[in-house]
C-alpha positions as CSV (number, residue, x, y, z in Angstrom):
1,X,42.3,-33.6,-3.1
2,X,42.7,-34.3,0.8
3,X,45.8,-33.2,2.8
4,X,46.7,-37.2,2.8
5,X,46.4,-37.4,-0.9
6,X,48.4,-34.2,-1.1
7,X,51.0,-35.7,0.9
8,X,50.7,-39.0,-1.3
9,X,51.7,-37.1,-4.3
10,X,54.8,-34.6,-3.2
11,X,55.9,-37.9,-1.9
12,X,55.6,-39.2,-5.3
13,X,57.0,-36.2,-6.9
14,X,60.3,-36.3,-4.6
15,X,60.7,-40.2,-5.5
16,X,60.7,-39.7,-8.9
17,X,63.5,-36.7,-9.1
18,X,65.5,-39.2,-10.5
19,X,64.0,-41.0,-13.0
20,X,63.0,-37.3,-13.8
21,X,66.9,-36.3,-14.3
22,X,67.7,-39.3,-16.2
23,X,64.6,-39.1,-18.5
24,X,65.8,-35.6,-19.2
25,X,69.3,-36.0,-20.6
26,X,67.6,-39.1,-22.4
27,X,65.1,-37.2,-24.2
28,X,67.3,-34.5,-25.2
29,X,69.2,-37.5,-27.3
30,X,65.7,-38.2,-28.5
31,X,65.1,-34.3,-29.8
32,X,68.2,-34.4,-31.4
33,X,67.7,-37.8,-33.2
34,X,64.5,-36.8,-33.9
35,X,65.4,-33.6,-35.9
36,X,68.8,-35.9,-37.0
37,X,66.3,-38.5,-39.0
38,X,63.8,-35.7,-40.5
39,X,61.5,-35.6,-38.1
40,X,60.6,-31.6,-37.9
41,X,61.0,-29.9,-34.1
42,X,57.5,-29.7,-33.3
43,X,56.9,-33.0,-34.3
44,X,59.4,-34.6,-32.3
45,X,58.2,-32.2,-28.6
46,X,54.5,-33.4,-29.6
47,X,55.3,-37.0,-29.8
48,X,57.2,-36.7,-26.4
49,X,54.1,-35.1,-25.1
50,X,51.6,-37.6,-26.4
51,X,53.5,-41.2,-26.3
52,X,55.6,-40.3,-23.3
53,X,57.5,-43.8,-23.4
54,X,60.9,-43.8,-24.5
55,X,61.7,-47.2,-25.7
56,X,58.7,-46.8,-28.3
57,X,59.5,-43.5,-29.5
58,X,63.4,-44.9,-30.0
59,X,62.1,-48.3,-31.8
60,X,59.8,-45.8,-34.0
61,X,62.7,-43.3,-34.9
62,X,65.4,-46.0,-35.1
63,X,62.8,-47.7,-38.0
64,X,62.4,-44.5,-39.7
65,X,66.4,-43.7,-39.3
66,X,66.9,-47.1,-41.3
67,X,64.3,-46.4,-44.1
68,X,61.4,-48.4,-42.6
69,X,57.8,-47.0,-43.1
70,X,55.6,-45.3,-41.0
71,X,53.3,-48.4,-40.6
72,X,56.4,-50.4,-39.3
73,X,57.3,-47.6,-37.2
74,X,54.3,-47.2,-35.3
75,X,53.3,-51.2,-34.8
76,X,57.1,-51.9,-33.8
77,X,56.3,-48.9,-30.7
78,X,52.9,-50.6,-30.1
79,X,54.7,-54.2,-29.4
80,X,57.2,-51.9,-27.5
81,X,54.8,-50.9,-25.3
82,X,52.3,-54.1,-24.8
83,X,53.8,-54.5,-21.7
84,X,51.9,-51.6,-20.0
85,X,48.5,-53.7,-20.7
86,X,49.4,-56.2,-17.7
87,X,50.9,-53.6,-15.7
88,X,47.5,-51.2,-16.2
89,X,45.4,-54.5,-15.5
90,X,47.1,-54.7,-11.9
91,X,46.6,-51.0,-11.2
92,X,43.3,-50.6,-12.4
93,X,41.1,-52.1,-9.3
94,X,42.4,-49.5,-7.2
95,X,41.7,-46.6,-9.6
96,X,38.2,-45.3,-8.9
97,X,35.0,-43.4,-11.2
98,X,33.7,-45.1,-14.8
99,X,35.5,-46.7,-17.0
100,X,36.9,-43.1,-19.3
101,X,37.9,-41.6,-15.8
102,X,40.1,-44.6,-15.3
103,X,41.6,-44.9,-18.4
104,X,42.7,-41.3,-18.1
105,X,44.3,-41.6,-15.0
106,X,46.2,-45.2,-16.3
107,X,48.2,-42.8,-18.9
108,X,49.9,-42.2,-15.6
109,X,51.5,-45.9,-15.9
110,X,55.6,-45.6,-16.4
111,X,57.7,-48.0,-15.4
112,X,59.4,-46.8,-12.5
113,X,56.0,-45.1,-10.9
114,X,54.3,-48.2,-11.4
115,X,56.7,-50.1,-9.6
116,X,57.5,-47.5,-6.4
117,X,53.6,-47.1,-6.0
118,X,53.2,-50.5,-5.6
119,X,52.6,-51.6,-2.1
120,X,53.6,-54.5,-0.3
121,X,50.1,-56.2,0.3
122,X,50.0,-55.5,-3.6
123,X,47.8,-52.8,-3.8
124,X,49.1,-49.5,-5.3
125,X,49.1,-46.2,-3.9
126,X,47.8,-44.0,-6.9
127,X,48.3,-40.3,-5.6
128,X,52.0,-41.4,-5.2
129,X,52.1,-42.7,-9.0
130,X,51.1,-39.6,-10.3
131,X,53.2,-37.7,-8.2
132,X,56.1,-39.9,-9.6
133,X,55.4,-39.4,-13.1
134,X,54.6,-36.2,-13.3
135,X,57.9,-34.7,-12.4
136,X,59.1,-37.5,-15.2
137,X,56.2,-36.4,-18.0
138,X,57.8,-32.5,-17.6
139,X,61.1,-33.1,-17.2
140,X,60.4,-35.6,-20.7
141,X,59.0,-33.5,-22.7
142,X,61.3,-30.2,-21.7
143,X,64.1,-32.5,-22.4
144,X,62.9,-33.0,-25.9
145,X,62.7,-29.3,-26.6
146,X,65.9,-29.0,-25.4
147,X,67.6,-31.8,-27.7
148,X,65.3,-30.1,-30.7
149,X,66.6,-26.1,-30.1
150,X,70.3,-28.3,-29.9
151,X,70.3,-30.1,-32.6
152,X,70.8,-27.4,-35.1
153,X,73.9,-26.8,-33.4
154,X,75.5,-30.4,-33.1
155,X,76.4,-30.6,-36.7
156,X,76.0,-33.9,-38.0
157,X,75.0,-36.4,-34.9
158,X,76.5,-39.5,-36.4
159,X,79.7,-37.8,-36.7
160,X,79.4,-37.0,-32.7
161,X,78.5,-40.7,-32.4
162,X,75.1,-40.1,-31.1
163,X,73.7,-42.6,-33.0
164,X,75.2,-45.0,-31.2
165,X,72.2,-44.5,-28.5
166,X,70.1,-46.2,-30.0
167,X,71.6,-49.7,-29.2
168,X,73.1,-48.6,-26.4
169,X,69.7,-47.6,-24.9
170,X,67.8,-51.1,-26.0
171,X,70.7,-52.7,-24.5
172,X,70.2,-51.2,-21.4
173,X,66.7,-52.2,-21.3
174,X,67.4,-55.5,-22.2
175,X,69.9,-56.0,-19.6
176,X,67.5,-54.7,-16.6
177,X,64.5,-57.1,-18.0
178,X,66.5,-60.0,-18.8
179,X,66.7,-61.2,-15.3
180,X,65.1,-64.7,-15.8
181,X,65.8,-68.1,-18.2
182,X,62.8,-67.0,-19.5
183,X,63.6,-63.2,-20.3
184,X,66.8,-64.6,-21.5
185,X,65.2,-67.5,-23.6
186,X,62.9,-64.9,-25.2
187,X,65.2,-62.4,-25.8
188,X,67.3,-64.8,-27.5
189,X,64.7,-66.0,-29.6
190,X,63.6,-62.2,-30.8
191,X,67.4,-61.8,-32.0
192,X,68.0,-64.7,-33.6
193,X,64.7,-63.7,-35.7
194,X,65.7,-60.2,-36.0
195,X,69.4,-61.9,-37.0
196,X,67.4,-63.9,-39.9
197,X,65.1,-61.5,-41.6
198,X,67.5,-58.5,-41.8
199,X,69.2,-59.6,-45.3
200,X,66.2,-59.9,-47.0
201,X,63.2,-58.3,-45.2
202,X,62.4,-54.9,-45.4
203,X,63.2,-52.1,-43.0
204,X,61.5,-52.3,-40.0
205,X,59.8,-56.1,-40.9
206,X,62.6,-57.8,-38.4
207,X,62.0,-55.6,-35.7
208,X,58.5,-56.1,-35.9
209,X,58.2,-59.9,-35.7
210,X,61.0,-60.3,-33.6
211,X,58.8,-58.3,-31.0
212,X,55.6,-59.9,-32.0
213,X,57.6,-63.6,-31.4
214,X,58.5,-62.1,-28.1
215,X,55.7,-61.2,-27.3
216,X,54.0,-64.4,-28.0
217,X,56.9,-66.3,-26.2
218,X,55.9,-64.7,-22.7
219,X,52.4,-64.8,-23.3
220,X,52.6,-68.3,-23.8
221,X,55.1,-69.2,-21.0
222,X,52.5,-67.5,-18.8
223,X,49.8,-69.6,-19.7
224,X,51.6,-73.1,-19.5
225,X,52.8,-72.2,-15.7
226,X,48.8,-71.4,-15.0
């Protein structure tokens, strides 16, 4: 790595300092959910480390948390995160080597990275993004082995009202995406689906299609403005 690349990626690393604090306290909630719905502590610290993506691993514990099964689970996190398929497709010209090489450097794809590397002439600046997530991948997964070694010492979360993160998290999400009729329209759509099927569908079925229905919504709006 050259001295500009260098510089490229402690520039990174100070832009995302607070992302890194705020995915910290988050995933300490998510350790201590984790442990909360039966998940054991090194479970919970290796699924940080591995899916790194916080609104999947709270869909998949939330599923589980409710009874859902493990297939649900996982394919309600997969929807969850289908939208870092478009955002690795726009990064990807300006990642360099063969086709493995690439794909390893993409797991560096987060959200806020994603978005600060980009540049104005659209191009992105890739030293920078994994400078910026990084700082966020430690602080993550530390966080998580925090919230585990915690747990055991909260007592019964839902009596703390912990559990109310889990809506209050999604809701966050869904207030900071929803920021077109469209996002609204879908949104809308996956909730009044989710609203349906929860009498009578299993655990985890409504979160599912709701997401696959939302997913298909954009997709489609996407295509009709091509």
């Amino acid at each position: 790595m050259d001295d500009s690349a260098r510089a490229r990626f402690r520039s990174g690393l100070r832009a995302g300092v607070p992302f890194a604090i705020a995915g910290g306290v988050l995933s300490m909630s998510f350790g201590v959910l984790a442990t909360a719905v039966g998940m054991s502590d090194i479970a919970a610290v290796v699924m940080s480390m591995i899916v790194f993506a916080g609104s999947a691993q709270f869909a998949a514990i939330s599923i589980v948390a409710s009874g859902g099964s493990l297939g649900a689970a996982v394919a309600a996190a997969a929807m969850v995160n289908s939208r870092f398929l478009p955002m690795g497709v726009a990064l990807a010209p300006w990642l360099p080597g063969r086709a493995m090489f690439r794909a390893v450097q993409g797991q560096a794809v987060v959200d806020a990275s994603w978005a600060m590397a980009l540049r104005e002439d659209g191009s992105f600046d890739r030293f920078f993004l994994f400078g910026a997530t990084a700082i966020q991948y430690v602080t993550w997964s530390v966080g998580t082995a925090l919230g585990v070694l915690g747990g055991g010492l909260l007592g019964n979360t839902y009596e703390l009202g912990l559990d109310a993160i889990f809506p209050a998290f999604f809701l966050a999400l869904l207030i900071a995406e929803a920021q077109s009729r469209r996002a609204r329209g879908v949104a809308a759509l996956g909730a009044a689906i989710a609203v349906v099927l929860v009498p009578f569908a299993p655990v985890g079925v409504p979160v599912l299609v709701a997401s696959v229905a939302a997913f298909a919504g954009l997709c489609r709006r996407k295509t009709v403005a091509r």
